[in-house]
N, C-alpha and C positions, 0 to 999 in steps of 0.2 A: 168445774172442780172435780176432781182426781185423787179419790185415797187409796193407797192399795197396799192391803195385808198379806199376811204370807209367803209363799214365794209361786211366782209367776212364772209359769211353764211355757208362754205364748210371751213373744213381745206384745206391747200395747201401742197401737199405732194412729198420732192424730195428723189426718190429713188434711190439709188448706189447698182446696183448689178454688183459682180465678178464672171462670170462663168468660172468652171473650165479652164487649161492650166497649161503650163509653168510658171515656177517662172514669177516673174513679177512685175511693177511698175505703181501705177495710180495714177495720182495727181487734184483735182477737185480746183475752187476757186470759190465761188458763194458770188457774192452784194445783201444784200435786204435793201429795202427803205421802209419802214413804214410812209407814211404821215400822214403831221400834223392832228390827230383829229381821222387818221384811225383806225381798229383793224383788229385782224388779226391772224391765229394758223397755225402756219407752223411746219411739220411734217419734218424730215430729217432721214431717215433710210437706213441702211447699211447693206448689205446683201452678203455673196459668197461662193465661193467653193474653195480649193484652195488654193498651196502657195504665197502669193501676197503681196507689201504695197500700201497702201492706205496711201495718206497724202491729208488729205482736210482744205479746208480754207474757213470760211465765215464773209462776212464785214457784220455788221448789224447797221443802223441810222433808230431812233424810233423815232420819229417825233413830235413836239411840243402839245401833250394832247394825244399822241396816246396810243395803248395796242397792247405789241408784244406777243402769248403763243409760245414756239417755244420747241418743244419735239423731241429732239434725241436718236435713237435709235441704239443702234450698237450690232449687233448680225450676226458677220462675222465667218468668219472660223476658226476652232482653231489650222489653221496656218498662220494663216495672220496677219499682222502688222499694227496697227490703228496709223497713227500721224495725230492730227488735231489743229487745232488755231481758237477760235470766237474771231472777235474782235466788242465792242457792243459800242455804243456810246449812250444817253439819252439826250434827249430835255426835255425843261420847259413841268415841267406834263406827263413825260412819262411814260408808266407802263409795268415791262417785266418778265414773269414770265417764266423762263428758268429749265429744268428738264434733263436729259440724264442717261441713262439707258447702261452701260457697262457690256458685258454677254460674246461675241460670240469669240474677237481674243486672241490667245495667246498673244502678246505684244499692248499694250492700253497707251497710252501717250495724255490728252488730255492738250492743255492752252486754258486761255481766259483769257478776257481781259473786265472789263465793266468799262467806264467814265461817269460819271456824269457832263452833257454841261450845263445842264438848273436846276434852282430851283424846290422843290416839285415833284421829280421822286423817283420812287418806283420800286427798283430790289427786285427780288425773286428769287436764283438759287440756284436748289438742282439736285440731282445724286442718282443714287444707284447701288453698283456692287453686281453682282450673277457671283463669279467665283471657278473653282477649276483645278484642276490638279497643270500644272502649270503654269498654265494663273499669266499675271502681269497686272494690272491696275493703272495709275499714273494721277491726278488729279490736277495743279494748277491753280488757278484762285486769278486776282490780282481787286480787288474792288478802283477806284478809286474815293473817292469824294471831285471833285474839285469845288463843289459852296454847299451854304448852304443849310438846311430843305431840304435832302433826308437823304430816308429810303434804307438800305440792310438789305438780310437776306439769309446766308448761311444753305444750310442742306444738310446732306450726309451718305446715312445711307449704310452700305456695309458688303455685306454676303463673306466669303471664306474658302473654306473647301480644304482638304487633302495639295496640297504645295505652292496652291494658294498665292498671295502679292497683298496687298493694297497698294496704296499710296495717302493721301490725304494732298495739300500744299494750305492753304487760306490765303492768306494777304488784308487786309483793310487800306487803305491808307484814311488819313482825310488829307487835305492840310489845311495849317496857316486860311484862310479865310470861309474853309468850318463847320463854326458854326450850333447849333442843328441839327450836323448830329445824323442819329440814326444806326450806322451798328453792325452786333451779325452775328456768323459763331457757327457751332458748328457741327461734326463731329463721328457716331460711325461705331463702327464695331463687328459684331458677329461673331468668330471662331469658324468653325464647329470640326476641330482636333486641335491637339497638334503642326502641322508643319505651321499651315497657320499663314499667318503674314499680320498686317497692321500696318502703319508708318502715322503716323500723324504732321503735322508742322502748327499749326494756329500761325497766324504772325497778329500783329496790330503796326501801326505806324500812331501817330498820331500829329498833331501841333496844333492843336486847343483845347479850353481850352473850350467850352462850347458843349460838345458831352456826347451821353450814348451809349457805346460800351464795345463789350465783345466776350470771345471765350468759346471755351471748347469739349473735346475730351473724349469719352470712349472705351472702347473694353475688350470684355468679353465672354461666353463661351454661350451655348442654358443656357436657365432657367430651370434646371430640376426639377422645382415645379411644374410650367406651364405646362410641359413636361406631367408629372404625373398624372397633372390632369387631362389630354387629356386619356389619357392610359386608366384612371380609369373609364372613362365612354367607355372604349371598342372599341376606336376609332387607331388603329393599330400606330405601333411606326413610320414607314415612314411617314404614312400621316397625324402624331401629328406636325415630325416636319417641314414639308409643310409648315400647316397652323402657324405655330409657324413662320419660315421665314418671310412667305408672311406677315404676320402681324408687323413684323417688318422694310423689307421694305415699307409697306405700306405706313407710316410715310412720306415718301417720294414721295412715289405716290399721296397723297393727295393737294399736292401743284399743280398737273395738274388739270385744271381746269374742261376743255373738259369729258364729263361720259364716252363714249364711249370709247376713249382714255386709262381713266383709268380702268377701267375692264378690257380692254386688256392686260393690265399689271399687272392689278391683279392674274390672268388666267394666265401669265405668269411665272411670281414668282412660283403662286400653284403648276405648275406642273415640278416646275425647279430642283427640288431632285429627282421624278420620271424619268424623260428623261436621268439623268446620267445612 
């Protein structure tokens, strides 16, 4: 359990690491309380060796004017089994600006859950998967807005090459009373071959009659224009399309606020076709 006042000058960082063994099972549940007015950038990263599942759970209450950044990182074994559940709840004026980063296990299952308690809160929740062999990564996340004048904003950009599987499932829910909501999801995907696959399901359900929401889905092959260009000024075909990836996750990247954070994930990306 996790409460944090004030405003936090240092990220807060929890780390799960699996050292090798035996098959195996580990299940984690962490509370964080965001008080009212706090801020605050919590780190959660997953780490191991090893065949193992991993099933974690995190409550999360963001507090009447508060600001949650909250960066997940999962870069576990590529035999281990990721199951996780956030469930996130918003006070009046809350601001949460949610990101995760799906790389490391062969099976990747993530939910969440955000509700909207209080008027004029502001979710922000995006993702990006770098996967191949045959890594699977599964995504759903259910937006709930249950009072009026909040904003969502879904984004999810995702790399997968050779038999790699995406899955990404967003629904927005507007309940009968949650008027001038504003929520938008929109999801792509870049296939590095011919075998990788992403599966896309943006879902809106709505009761409210005075909203501006919307979806929308792409998935498509590298750019070999972009590609070309890279080439043509001499800069070798692997590391064209590196920086070709990284730039497209980036997209994604950019919704972390933290610099330092995000260079590290940029840096990551860059050199995630090499390390294969």
């Amino acid at each position: 359990s996790l409460a944090l006042e004030g405003n936090a000058d240092l990220p807060v960082e929890i780390l799960h690491v699996a050292t090798s063994g035996p098959q195996r099972a580990m299940a984690f549940r962490h509370a964080v309380t965001i008080a009212d007015g706090a801020a605050a950038t919590l780190i959660e990263t997953f780490v191991g060796e090893g065949d193992y599942l991993c099933n974690a759970v995190v409550e999360i209450s963001v507090g009447k004017g508060a600001r949650l950044d909250r960066i997940k990182i999962e870069r576990e074994s590529g035999k281990a089994t990721h199951l996780s559940h956030a469930i996130v709840t918003l006070s009046e004026g809350a601001v949460l600006r949610d990101f995760t980063l799906s790389s490391g296990a062969a099976l990747n299952r993530q939910n969440g859950t955000c509700t909207f308690l209080g008027q004029n809160a502001d979710a922000r929740l995006s993702g990006a998967y770098l996967l191949n062999g045959n890594q699977h990564a599964d995504t759903r996340l259910v937006i709930d807005h249950a009072v009026p004048h909040c904003t969502s904003r879904e984004l999810f950009q995702c790399v997968m090459d050779e038999n790699a599987r995406g899955v990404f499932q967003g629904k927005v829910i507007v309940r009968p009373d949650a008027q001038k909501t504003d929520g938008k999801q929109s999801s792509h995907a870049l296939l590095l071959s011919d075998m990788a696959e992403f599966d896309a399901k943006p879902e809106l359900e709505i009761y409210a009659d005075d909203v501006v929401c919307g979806h929308g889905a792409t998935a498509g092959d590298i750019n070999h224009d972009h590609l070309f260009y890279l080439r043509s000024r001499g800069i070798p075909e692997a590391e064209a399309k590196s920086l070709l990836i990284a730039a497209f996750v980036g997209e994604a990247f950019d919704t972390v606020e933290h610099e330092g954070i995000r260079e590290a994930l940029t840096r990551y990306a860059e050199g995630w076709l090499a390390r294969r």
